[in-house]
N, C-alpha and C positions, 0 to 999 in steps of 0.2 A: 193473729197474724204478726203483731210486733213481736208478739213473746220468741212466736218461733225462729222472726228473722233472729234476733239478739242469740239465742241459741246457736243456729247456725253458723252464724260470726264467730262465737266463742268453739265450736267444734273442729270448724275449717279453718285453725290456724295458718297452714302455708296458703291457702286460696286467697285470705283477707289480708295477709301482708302484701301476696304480689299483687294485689286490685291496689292496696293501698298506696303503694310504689308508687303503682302505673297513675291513679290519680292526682298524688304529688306534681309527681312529671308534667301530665298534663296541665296541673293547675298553676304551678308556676310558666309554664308557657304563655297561657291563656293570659294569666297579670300580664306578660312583658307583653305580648300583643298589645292589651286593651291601655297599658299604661305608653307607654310607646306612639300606640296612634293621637290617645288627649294629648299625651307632651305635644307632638308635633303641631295639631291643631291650636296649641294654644302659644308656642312657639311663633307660628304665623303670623297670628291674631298679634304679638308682640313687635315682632319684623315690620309689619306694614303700621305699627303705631308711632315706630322710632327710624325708619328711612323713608328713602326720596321721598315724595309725594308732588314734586312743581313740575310744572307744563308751561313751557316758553315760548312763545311765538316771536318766530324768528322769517328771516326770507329764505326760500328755497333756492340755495345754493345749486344744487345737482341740476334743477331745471334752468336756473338762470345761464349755468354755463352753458349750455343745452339749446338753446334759443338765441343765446349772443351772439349779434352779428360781427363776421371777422374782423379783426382790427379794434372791436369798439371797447371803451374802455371800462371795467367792470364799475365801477364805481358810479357811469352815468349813468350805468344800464340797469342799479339795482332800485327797487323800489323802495316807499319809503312805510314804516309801521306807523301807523297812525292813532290817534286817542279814540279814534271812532271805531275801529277795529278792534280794540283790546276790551274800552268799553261795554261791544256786545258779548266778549267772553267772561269777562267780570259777573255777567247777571246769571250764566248760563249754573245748572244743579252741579251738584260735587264744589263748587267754589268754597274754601272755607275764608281765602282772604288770597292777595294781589299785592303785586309790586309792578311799578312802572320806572322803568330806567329811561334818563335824557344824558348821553354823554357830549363833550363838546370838547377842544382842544380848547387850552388858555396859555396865554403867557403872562409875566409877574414880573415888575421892576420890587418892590419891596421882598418878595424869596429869591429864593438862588436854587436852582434846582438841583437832585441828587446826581450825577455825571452818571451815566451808563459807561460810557468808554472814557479814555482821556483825549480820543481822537474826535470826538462832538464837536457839530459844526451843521449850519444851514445846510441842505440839501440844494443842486441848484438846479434848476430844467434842463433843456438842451439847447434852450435858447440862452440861457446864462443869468436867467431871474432867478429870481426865490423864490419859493414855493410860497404858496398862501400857507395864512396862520394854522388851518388845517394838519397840515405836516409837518410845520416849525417850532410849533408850539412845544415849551417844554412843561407843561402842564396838563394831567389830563382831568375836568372835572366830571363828576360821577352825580347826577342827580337822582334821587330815589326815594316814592314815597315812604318808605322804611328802612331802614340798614339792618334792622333786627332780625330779618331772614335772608340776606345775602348770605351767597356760599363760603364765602372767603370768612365768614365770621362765626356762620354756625359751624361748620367743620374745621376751624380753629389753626386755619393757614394765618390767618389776620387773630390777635388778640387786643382786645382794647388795653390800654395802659393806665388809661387819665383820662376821667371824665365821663361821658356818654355816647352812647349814640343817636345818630337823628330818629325819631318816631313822624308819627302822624300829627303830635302836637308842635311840629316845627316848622308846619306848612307856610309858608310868607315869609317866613327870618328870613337873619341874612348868616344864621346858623353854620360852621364848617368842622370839619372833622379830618384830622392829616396825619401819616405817619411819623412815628415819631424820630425816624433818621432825617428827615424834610424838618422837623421842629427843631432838634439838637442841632443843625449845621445853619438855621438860619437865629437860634435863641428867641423859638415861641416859644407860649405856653399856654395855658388855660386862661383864656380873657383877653388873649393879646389879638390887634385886629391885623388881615392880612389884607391885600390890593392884589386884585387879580386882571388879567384885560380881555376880550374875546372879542376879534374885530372891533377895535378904537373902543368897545364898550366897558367902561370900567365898573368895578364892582367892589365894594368894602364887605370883609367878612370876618366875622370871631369868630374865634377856634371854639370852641366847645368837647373836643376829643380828641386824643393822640391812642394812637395803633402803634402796636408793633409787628412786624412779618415774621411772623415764624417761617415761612416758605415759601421761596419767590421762584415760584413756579414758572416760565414764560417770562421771564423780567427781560427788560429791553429788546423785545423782538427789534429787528431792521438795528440794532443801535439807537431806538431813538428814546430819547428822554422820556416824553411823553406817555410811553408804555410802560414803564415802571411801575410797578406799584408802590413804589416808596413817595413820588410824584405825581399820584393822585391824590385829589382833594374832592371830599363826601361834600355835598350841599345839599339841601332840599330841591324837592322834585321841582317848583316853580321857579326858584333862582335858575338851576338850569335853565329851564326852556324860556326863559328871559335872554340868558346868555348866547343861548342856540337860536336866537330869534324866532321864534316861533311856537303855537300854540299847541300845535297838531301835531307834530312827529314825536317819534317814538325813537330810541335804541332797540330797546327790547321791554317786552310785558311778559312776566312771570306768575302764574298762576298757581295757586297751594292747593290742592286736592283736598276734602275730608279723609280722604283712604287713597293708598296707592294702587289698589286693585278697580278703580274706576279712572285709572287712566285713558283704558280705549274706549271707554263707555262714554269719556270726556270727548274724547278725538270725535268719538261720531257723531254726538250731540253738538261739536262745533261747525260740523259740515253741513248738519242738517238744518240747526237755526239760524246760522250767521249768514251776513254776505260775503264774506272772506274769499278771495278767491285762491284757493288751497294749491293752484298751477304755478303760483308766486309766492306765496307764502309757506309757511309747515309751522306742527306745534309737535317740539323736540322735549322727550319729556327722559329723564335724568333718572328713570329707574334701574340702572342694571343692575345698582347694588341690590335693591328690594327681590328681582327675579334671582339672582345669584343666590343669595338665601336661601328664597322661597323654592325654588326650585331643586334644592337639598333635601328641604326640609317634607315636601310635597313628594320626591318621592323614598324618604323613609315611609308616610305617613301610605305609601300605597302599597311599602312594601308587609307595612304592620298589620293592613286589613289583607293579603294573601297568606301572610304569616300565620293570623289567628283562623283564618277560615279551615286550610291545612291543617292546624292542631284539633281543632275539632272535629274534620272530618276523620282524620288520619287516629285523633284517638275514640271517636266513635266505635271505628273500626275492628281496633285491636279490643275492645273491650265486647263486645259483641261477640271476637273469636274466643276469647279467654270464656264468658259466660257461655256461650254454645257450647265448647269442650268439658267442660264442667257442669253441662247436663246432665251431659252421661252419664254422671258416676252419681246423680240424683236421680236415676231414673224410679229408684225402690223407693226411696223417701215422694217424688211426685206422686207414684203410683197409689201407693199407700192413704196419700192424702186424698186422693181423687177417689178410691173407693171406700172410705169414711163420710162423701157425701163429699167434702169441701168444695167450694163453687173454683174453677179457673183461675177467675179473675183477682181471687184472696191468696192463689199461688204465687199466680205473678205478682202480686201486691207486696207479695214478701218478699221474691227478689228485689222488687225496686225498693224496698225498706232498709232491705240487704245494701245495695250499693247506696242510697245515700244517707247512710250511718259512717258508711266507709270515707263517704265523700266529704261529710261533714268534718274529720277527722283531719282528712288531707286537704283542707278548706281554711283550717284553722292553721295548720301547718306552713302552709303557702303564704300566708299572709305575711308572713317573718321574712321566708325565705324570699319571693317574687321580688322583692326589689332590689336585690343583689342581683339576681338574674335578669333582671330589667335594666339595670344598667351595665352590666356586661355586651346585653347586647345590641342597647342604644347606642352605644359608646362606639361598639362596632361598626354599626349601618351608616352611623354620620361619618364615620373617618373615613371606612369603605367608601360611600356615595362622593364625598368633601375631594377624594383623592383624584377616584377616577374624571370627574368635571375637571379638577384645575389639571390632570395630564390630559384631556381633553384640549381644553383654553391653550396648553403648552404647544400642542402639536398644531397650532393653526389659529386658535381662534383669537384671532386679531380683529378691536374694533375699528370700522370705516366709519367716523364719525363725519357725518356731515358737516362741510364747512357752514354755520350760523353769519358770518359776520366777516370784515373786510379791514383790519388791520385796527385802524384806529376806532373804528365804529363798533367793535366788540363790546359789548357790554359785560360789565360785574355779575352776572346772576348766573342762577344755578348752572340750567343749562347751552348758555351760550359760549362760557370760556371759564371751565371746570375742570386742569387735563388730573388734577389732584384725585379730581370725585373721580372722573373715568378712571383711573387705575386702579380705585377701592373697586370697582364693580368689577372686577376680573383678578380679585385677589379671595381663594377661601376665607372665609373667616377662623381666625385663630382660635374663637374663644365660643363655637360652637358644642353648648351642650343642651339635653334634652333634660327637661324638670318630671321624672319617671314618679315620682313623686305617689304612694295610692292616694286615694279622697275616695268618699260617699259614692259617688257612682260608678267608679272603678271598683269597686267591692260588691255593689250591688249586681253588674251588670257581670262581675266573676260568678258569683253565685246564680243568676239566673241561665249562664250559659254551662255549669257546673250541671243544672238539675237537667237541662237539655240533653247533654252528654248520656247523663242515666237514662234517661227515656227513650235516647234513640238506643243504645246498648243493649236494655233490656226489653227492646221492642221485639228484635228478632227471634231472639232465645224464648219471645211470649209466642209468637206463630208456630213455634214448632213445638209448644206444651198444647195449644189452641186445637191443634187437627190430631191429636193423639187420646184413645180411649184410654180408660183406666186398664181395660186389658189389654191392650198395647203394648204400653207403656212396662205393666209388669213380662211378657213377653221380653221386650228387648231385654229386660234385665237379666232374664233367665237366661239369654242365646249369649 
């Protein structure tokens, strides 16, 4: 049965070249499918290790406005975030770690703060007072049990210059951290102590780190001092709420995921365990960039498995037609065999001997070739997919981000006052490529759907040897 396939192969010179073509063709297809879809899967798998992942609990703006009685004033009408609320989200699955922000306005006789305008000046009511230190303050302090995952520092709008920043082992100092246009125009430095005040309460604190802005995003909203970022100053999470008077409240609680893909799994896990009352509050979670991606990337990864299904159907097919027509002109050689005794199934044994000698050949071939042709056409579907999204995003899709927070109460963290982050989540990614790359199971899983190919091919061309006598058979050949 080998012998004769080998013969055959070597007689049927134009039949084994154009099978060998056509399994070429196919076989580099089928790589760029199967290398195409692990790229993407594993692309993913990369996406959601190195973006977003936080979830912020913040107050619900859209409802608050929604329910405000006329005339009343937002700020008394918002509630406040509390340590016993964020608490139960800290213990809840997916946590991998937590940040809790306390901001508070300060003023400073020993700094001078950065000017926003040169027109700065106390703000005055309508009665003709001063506002409380709340909105006069030219200081904003930022309490936080970590700085090491603030937005402003992983995504490198803030760059540290000098020194450290706060951790978890800073909890009780009197530990601070300032930018370094606030250090140069007042002559700090590392070790030097500053005097801050928060309602008559005064407070001594060393620097311990100087920032620099690379990108002052939002810098002085309203003109006031205070919102700069150059004029904020980091302390520990318990110095704040010293300063803020108080033990309980919150700014904002920022939550770090294990994976970005259990975001909503997070959301409904915190509705279901907590006492949260989610009609006041919300938890805003900072993934657009991770779906922008992923949602590229998900669907080359759907277009790869329609892609590779079609190659194997579609070349099933034509190989099927090619070996049906090519029966014919065996019908004296089937017949022959068949009235020598030979069993069926040792015929068609030698077809499919026939084709996967052939296959073997354009298997080895492909190996070379498939990864040129795999990133030809990688290369395509991400640019293709990359394009049509962001003319997509272009022709409308604008985000309505909810408002998180109320001027001075904004918190530092991811997603409460991010407008840097929110514009990466509705920008293609520049530097999107797929790693086509073969490995071990790409080669195996070529070659098992390689032998599929032959079987179903030579399935058909077996049904119609299967219901034909040996005097049949020579019959046709005769007419």
């Amino acid at each position: 049965m080998f012998k004769n396939a080998i013969l055959s192969i070597k007689k049927n010179k134009g039949r084994t070249f154009l099978l060998f073509l056509l399994m070429v063709l196919i076989a580099n297809l089928v790589i760029a499918g199967l290398s195409i879809h692990s790229a993407s899967i594993k692309s993913m798998q990369q996406v959601r290790e190195s973006l977003g992942n936080d979830v912020t609990l913040s107050v619900n703006m859209q409802n608050l406005m929604q329910n405000r009685k006329k005339g009343e004033a937002i700020r008394s009408a918002m509630p406040m975030i509390t340590t016993e609320m964020a608490d139960q989200l800290k213990s809840l699955k997916y946590v991998a770690s937590y940040t809790y922000t306390v901001e508070v306005g300060a003023s400073s006789e020993s700094l001078t703060a950065v000017e926003v305008s040169d027109d700065h000046m106390p703000k005055q009511d309508m009665g003709g007072n001063q506002e409380d230190s709340e909105t006069t303050s030219d200081f904003k302090i930022s309490g936080n049990t970590s700085m090491e995952k603030l937005s402003y520092f992983t995504d490198e709008t803030y760059t540290l210059s000098a020194g450290r920043l706060l951790n978890e082992q800073d909890s009780g100092t009197d530990h601070a951290v300032i930018s370094a246009t606030l250090a140069e125009d007042n002559d700090v430095g590392l070790g030097d102590k500053i005097r801050i005040t928060v309602d008559e309460v005064e407070q001594e604190l060393e620097v311990v780190g100087i920032f620099e802005v690379a990108s002052a995003n939002g810098m002085g909203q309203m003109g006031m001092n205070r919102e700069s970022p150059y004029n904020t100053i980091y302390v520990d999470y318990e110095t704040a709420q010293t300063l803020n008077g108080s033990k309980t409240e919150l700014t904002a609680a920022t939550f770090y995921l294990d994976d970005p893909k259990h975001v909503d799994a997070f959301k409904e896990l915190a509705e279901e365990k907590t006492t949260i009352d989610f009609d006041k509050y919300t938890l805003n979670a900072n993934d657009q960039l991770y779906q922008r991606n992923v949602q590229t990337l998900e669907n080359v990864e759907s277009f790869a498995t329609i892609f590779l299904l079609v190659v194997i159907l579609a070349g099933s097919i034509i190989l099927c037609l090619i070996l049906i027509l090519t029966i014919r002109g065996r019908f004296y050689e089937i017949g022959i065999f068949l009235s020598m005794g030979q069993p069926k199934f040792k015929i068609i044994g030698q077809h499919f001997i026939e084709m996967i000698c052939i296959a073997a050949a354009a298997f080895v071939l492909s190996l070379g070739t498939g990864k040129m042709v795999s990133n030809v056409i990688g290369n395509m579907l991400v640019s293709g997919t990359s394009s049509a999204e962001q003319m997509g995003l272009d022709g409308g899709g604008r985000v309505n981000k909810e408002m998180p927070s109320i001027g001075a109460d904004s918190a530092d963290t991811d997603s409460v006052q991010r407008p840097q982050g929110m514009d990466n989540a509705f920008q293609a990614p520049s530097d999107t490529q797929l790693d086509v790359s073969l490995n071990l199971v790409n080669i195996t899983e070529l070659a098992s759907i390689t032998i599929l190919i032959c079987v179903i091919a030579v399935s058909l061309p077996a049904v119609y040897i299967l219901r034909l006598t040996p005097r049949e058979i020579l019959i046709r050949k005769e007419s």
